[in-house]
PyMOL CGO cylinders between C-alpha atoms (Angstrom):
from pymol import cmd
from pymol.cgo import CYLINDER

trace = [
    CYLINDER, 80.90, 99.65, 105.48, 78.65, 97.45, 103.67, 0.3, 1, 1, 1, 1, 1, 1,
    CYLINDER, 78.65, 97.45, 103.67, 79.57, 93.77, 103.42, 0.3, 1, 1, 1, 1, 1, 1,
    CYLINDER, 79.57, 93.77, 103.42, 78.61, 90.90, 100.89, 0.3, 1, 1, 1, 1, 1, 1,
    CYLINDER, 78.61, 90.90, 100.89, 79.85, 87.60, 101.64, 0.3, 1, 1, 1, 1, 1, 1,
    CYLINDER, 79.85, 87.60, 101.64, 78.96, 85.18, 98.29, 0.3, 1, 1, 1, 1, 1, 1,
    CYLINDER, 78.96, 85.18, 98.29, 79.74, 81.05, 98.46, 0.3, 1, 1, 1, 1, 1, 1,
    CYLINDER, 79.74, 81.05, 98.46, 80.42, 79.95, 94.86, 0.3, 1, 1, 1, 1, 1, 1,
    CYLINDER, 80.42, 79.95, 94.86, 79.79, 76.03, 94.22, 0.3, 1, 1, 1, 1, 1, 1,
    CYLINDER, 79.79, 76.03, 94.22, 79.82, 75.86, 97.98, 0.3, 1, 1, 1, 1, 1, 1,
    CYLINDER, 79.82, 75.86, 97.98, 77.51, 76.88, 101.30, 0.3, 1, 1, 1, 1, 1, 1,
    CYLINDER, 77.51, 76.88, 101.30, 79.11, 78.88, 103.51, 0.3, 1, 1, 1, 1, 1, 1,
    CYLINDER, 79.11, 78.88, 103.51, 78.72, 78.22, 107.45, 0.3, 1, 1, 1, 1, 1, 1,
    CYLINDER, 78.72, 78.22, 107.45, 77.79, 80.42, 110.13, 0.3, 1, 1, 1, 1, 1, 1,
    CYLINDER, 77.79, 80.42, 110.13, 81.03, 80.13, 111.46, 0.3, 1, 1, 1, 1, 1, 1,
    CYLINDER, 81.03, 80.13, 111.46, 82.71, 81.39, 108.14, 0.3, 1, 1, 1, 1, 1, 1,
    CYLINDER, 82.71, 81.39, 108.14, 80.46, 84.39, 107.73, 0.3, 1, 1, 1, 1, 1, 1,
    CYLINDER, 80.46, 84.39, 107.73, 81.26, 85.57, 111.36, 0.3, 1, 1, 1, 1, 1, 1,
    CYLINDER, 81.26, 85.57, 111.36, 84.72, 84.85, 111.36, 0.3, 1, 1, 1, 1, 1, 1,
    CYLINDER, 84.72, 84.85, 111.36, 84.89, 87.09, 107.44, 0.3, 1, 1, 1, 1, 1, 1,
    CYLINDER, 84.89, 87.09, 107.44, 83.18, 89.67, 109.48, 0.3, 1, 1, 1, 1, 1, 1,
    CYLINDER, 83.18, 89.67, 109.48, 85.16, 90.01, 112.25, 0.3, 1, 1, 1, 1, 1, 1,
    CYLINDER, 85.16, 90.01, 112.25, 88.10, 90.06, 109.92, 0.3, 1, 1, 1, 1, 1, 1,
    CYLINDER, 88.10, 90.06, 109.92, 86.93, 92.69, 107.90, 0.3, 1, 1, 1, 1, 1, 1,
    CYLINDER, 86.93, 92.69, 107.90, 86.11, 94.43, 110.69, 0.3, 1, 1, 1, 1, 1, 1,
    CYLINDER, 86.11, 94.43, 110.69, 89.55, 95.12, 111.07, 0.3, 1, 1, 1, 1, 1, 1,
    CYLINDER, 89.55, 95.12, 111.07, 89.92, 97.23, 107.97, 0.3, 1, 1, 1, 1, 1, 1,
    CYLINDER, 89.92, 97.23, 107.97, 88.48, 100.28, 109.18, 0.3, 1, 1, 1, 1, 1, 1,
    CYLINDER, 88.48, 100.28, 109.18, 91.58, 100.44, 111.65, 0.3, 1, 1, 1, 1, 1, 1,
    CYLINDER, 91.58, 100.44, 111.65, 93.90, 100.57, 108.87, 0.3, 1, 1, 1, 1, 1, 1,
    CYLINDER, 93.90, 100.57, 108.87, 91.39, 103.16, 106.60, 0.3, 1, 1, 1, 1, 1, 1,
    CYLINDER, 91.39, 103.16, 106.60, 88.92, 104.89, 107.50, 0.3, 1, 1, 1, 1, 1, 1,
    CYLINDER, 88.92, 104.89, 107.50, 86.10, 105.61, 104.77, 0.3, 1, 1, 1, 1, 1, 1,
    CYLINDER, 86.10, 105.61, 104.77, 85.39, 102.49, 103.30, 0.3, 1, 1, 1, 1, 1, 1,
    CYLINDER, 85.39, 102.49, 103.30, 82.58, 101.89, 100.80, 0.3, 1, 1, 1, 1, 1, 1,
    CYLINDER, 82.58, 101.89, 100.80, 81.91, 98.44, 100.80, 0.3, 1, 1, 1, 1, 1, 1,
    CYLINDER, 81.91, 98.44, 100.80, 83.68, 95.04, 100.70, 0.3, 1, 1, 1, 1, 1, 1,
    CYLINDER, 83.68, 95.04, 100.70, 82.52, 91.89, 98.87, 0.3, 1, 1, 1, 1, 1, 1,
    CYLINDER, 82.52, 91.89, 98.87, 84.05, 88.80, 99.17, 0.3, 1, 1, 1, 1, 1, 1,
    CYLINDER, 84.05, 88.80, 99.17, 83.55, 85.56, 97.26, 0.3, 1, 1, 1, 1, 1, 1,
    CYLINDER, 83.55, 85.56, 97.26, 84.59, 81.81, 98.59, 0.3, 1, 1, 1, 1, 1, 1,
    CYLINDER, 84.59, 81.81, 98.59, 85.18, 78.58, 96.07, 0.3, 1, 1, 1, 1, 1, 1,
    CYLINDER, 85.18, 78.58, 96.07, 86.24, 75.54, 95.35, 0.3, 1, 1, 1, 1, 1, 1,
    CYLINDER, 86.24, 75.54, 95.35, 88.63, 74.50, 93.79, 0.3, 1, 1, 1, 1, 1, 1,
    CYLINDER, 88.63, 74.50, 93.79, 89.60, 70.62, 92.95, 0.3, 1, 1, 1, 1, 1, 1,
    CYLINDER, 89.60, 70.62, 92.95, 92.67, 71.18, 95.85, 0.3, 1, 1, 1, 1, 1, 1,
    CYLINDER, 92.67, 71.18, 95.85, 91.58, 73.61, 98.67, 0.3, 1, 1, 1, 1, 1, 1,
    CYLINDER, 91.58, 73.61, 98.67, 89.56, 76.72, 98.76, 0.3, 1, 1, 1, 1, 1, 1,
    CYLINDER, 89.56, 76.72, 98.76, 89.57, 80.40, 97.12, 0.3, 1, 1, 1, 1, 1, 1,
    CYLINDER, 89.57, 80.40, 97.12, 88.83, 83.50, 98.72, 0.3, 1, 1, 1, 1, 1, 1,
    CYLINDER, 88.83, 83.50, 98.72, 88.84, 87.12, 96.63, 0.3, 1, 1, 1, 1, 1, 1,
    CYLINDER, 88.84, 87.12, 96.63, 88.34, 90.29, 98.08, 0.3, 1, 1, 1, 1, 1, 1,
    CYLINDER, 88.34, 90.29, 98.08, 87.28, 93.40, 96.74, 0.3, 1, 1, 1, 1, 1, 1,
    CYLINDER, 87.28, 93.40, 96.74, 87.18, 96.92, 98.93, 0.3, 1, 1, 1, 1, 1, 1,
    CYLINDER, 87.18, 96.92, 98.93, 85.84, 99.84, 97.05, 0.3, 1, 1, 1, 1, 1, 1,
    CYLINDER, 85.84, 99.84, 97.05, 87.57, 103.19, 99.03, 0.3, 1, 1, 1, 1, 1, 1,
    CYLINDER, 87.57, 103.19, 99.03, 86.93, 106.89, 97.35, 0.3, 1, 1, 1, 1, 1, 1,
    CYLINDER, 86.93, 106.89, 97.35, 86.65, 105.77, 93.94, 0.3, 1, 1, 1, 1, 1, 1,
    CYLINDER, 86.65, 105.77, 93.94, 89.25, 102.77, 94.15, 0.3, 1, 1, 1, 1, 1, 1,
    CYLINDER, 89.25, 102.77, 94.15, 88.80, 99.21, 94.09, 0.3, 1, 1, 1, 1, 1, 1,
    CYLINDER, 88.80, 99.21, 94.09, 91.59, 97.14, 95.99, 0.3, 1, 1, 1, 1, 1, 1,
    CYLINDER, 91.59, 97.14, 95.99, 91.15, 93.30, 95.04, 0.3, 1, 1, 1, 1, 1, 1,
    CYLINDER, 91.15, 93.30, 95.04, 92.95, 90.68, 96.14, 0.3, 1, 1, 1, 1, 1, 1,
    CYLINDER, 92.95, 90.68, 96.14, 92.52, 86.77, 96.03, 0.3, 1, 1, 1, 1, 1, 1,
    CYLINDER, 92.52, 86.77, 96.03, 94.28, 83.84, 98.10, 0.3, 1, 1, 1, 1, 1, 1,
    CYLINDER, 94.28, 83.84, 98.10, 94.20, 80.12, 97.74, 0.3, 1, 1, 1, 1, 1, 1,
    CYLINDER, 94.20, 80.12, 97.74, 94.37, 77.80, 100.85, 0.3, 1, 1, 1, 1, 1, 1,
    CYLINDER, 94.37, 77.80, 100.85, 93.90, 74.43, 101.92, 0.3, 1, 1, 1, 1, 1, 1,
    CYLINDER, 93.90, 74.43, 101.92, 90.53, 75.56, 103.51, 0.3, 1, 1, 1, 1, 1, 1,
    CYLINDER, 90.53, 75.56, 103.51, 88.37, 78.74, 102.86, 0.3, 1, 1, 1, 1, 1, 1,
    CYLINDER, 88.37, 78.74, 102.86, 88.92, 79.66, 106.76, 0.3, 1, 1, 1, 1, 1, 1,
    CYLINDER, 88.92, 79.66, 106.76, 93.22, 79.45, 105.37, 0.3, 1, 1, 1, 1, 1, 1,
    CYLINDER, 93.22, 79.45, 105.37, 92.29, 81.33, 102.53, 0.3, 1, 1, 1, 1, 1, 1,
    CYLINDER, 92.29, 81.33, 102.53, 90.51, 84.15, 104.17, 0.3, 1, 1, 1, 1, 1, 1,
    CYLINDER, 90.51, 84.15, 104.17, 93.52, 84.70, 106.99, 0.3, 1, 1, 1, 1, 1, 1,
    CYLINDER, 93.52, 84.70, 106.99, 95.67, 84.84, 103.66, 0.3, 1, 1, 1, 1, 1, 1,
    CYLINDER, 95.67, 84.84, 103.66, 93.59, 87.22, 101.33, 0.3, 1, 1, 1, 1, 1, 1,
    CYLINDER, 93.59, 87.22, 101.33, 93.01, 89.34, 104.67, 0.3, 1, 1, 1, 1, 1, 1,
    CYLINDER, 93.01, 89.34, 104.67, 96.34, 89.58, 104.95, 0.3, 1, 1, 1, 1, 1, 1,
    CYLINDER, 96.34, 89.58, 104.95, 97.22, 90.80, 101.45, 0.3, 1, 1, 1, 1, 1, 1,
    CYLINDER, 97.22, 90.80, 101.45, 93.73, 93.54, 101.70, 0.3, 1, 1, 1, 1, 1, 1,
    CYLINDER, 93.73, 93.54, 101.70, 95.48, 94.72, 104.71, 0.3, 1, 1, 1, 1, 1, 1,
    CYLINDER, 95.48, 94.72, 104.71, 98.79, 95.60, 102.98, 0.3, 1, 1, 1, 1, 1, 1,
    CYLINDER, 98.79, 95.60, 102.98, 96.83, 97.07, 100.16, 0.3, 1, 1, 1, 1, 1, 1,
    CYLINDER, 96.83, 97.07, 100.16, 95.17, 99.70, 102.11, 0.3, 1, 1, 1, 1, 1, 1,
    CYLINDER, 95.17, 99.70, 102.11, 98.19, 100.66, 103.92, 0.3, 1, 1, 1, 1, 1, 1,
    CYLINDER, 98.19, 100.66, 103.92, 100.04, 100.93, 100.65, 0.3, 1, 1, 1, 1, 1, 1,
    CYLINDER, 100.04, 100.93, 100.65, 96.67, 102.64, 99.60, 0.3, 1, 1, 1, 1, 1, 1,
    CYLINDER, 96.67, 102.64, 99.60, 96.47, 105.24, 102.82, 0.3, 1, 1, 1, 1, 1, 1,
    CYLINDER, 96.47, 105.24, 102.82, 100.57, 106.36, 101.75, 0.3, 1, 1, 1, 1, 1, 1,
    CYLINDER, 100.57, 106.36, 101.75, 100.16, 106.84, 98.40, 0.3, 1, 1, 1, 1, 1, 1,
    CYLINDER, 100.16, 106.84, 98.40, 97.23, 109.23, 99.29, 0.3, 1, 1, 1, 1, 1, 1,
    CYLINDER, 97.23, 109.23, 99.29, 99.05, 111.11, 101.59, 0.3, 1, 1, 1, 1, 1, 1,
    CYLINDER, 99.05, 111.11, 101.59, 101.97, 111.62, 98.82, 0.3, 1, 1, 1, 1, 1, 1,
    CYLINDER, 101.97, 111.62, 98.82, 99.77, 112.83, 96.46, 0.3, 1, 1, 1, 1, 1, 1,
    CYLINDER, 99.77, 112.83, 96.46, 98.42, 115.18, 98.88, 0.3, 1, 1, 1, 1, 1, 1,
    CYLINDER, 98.42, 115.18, 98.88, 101.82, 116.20, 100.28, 0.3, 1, 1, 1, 1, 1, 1,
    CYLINDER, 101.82, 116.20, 100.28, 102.68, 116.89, 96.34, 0.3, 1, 1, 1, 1, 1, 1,
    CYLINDER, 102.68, 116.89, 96.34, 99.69, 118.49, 95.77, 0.3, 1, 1, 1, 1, 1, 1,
    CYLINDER, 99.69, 118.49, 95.77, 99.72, 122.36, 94.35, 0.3, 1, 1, 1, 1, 1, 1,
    CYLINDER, 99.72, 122.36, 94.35, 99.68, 125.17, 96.75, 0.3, 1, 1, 1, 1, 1, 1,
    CYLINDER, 99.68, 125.17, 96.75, 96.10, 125.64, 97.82, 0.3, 1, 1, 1, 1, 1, 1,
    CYLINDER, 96.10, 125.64, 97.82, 94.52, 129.13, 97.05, 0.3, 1, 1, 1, 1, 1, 1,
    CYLINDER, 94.52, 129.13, 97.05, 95.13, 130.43, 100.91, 0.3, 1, 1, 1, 1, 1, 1,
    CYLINDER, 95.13, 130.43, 100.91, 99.23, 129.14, 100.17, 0.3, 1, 1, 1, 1, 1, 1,
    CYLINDER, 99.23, 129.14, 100.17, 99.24, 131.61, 97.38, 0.3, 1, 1, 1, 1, 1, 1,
    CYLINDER, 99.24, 131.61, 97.38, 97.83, 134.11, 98.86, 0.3, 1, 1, 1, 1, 1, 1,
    CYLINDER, 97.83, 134.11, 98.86, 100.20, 133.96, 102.12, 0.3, 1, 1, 1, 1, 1, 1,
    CYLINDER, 100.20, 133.96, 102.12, 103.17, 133.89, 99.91, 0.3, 1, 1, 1, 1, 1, 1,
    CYLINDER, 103.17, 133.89, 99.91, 102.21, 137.24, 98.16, 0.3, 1, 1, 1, 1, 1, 1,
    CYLINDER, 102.21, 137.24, 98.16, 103.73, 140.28, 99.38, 0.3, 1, 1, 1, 1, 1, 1,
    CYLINDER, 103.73, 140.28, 99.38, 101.19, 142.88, 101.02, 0.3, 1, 1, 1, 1, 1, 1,
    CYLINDER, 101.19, 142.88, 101.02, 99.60, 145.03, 99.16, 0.3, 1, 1, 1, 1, 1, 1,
    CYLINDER, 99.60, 145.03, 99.16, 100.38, 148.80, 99.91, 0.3, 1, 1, 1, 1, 1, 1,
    CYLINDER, 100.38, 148.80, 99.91, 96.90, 150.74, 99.17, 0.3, 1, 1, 1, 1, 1, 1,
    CYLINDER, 96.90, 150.74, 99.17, 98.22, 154.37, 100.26, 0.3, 1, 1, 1, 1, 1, 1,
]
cmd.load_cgo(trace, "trace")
């Protein structure tokens, strides 16, 4: 997974780009083929932002989360991108489970063929 961390109207610390990596680390556990994530800190007048985008086969998941710091606001928006991709992974797996018969279905549920 490729990762872009971006600071807007801020600098972002060591110890803020480790800590979004380790969290976003975590993602992988909860789906597997992830494109890339980007996420973007800033200030606000009262606290910090943090939005997160995830690109996953063709999707974009994007969340964003407001705390008092942008170490608050990351735990938050981490939180939400977690949900997401669960909610993501299920709703893949219904429309699979829905999906039409595949071609091998059909042909299993056709009665042999007498050739003689």
């Amino acid at each position: 997974m490729q990762l872009q961390i971006t600071g807007r109207h801020m600098e972002l610390s060591k110890a803020l780009k480790e800590r979004t990596q380790r969290e976003l680390a975590q993602f992988e556990r909860f789906f597997d083929n992830i494109v890339y994530a980007h996420v973007t800190f800033s200030e606000e007048k009262v606290g910090a932002q943090a939005m997160l985008e995830v690109k996953v086969y063709g999707d974009v998941l994007t969340v964003g989360a407001k705390g008092d710091n942008p170490f608050a606001a990351l735990e938050l928006a981490t939180d939400k991108m977690k949900r997401r991709l669960k909610d993501h992974k299920e709703r893949l797996k219904e429309r699979k489970r829905h999906a039409s018969p595949t071609h091998e279905a059909l042909d299993q549920m056709r009665p042999p063929e007498s050739g003689e």
